[in-house]
N, C-alpha and C positions, 0 to 999 in steps of 0.2 A: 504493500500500500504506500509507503514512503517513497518508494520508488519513485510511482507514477505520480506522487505532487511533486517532487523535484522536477522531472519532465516536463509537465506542467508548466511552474515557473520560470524554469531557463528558456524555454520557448517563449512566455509572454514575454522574458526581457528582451529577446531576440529579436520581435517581432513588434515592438511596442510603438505606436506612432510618432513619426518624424516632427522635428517641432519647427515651425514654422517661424522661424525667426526673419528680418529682413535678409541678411548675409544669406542665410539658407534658401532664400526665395530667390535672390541675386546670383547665385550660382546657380541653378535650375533655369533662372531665365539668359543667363551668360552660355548655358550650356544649350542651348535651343539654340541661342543666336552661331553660335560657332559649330556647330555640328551641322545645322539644318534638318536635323530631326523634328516630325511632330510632335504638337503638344502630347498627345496619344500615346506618341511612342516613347514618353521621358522615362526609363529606367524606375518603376516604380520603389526597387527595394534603396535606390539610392535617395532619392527624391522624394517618395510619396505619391499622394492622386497629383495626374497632371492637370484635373480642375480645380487644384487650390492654387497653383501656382499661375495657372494662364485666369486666375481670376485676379492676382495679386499682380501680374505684367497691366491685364486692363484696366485697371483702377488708376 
């Protein structure tokens, strides 16, 4: 049983959401512009939703 909340937890750390800071947004949207990749296709584990971020470029 212990096991399987360790498991558990080291996944949620792992997997915990991206925080949106301006820098963090800044990169994401420096990384669109230099790449030429879509919003769509932003690398979600690095990044996050690419609709927080191309909300944070429109604004």
């Amino acid at each position: 049983m212990d096991g399987n909340i360790l498991i558990f937890f080291t996944s949620f750390i792992l997997f915990k959401k991206h925080k949106n800071t301006a820098k963090f947004n800044l990169e994401a949207i420096l990384y669109v512009l230099r790449t030429g990749v879509q919003w769509k296709a932003l690398p979600k584990e690095k990044f996050g939703a690419s609709s927080s971020i191309h909300r944070y470029f429109m604004a």
